[in-house]
C-alpha positions, 0 to 999 in steps of 0.5 A: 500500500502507498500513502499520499498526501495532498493539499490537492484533490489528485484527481488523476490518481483517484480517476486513472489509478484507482486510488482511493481518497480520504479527505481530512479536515482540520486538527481538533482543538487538542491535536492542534494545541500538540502541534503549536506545543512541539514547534515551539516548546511547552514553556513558551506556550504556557507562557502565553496560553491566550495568545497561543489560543488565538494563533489555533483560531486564526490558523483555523486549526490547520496543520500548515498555517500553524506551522508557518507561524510557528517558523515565523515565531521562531524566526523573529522571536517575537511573542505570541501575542504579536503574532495573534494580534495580527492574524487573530484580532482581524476576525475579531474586528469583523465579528465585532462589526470593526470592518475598517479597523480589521483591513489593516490586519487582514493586510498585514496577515496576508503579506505575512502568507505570501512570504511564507508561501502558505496558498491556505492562508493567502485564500483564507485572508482574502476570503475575510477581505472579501468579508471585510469589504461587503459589510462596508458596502464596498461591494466591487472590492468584495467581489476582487477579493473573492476572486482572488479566493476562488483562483486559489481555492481551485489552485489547492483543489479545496472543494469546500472552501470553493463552494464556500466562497461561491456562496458569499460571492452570490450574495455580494453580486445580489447587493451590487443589483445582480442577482442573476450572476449571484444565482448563478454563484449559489447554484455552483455553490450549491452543486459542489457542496451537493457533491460533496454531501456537505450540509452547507448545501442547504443553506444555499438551497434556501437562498435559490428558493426561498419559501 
């Protein structure tokens, strides 16, 4: 038996050779803990234990974006506070309605991605731009940002996170006074997530026909 991991769907193996998949999703909240704790010790995330909670939510749990962090701790020796403040407290902002203030530190957080090489966070921030962006009303911007999403969703072959953005895309397309693009948006989310057998699907549904 033969092992391979990917961030991609490898559809040529599963199509030509038989191979069968196993998709994962993210670590669990302990899994994810371990991995910050073994990059960079037990004593420096004791010492910081809300921050290091911050960095696994803003990293949504994902093994690579908690490793580049982890590098980039190390690398810079800066606390990790430092580190959560910008990648953390954007989400934060925007849940707290704090769009403007959160665009800095979305920006900030994605030029750290692109140094870094991390495609996943790179999709991730642009999504929360995008986010950012239509809660502002800047609906041409949001619809930039998750384009952008979506070029590099369909890059790392992650269906769900391109069904996912599919759908906010609809409704920004919906804000802008187009609701037939942002319908088109909603049935492509809505057959990907179908495919997937992915809950999410009937959310979009309800928004394709409302009752």
């Amino acid at each position: 038996m033969v092992l391979v991991t990917s961030r991609n769907q490898l559809n040529a193996l599963v199509g030509l050779d038989g191979a069968h998949p196993i998709p994962l999703g993210p670590l669990s909240r302990d899994a994810a803990g371990r991995l910050l704790t073994d990059r960079l010790g037990a004593h420096r995330v004791a010492a910081e234990p809300e921050a290091a909670e911050a960095i696994i939510a803003a990293c949504a749990r994902l093994p690579l974006a908690l490793s580049v962090v982890a590098a980039r701790v190390r690398q810079s020796g800066f606390p990790l506070a430092t580190l959560a403040t910008q990648l953390g407290i954007a989400g934060a902002h925007s849940v707290t309605d704090r769009y403007t203030d959160a665009l800095g530190h979305l920006e900030t957080a994605l030029d750290l991605y692109v140094r870094a090489g991390d495609v996943e966070g790179q999709a991730a921030t642009w999504d929360s731009l995008g986010f950012a962006h239509h809660h502002l009303g800047q609906y041409d911007r949001a619809v930039e940002c998750y384009e952008r999403t979506l070029a590099l969703t369909r890059e790392l072959g992650d269906r769900w996170g391109e069904a996912a953005t599919l759908s906010r895309l609809g409704d920004t397309r919906c804000a802008l006074g187009d609701p037939t693009a942002g319908r088109a948006d909603w049935q492509r989310a809505l057959d990907i997530f179908t495919a997937l057998d992915h809950p999410d699907a009937a959310a979009v549904r309800a928004r394709l026909h409302p009752p």
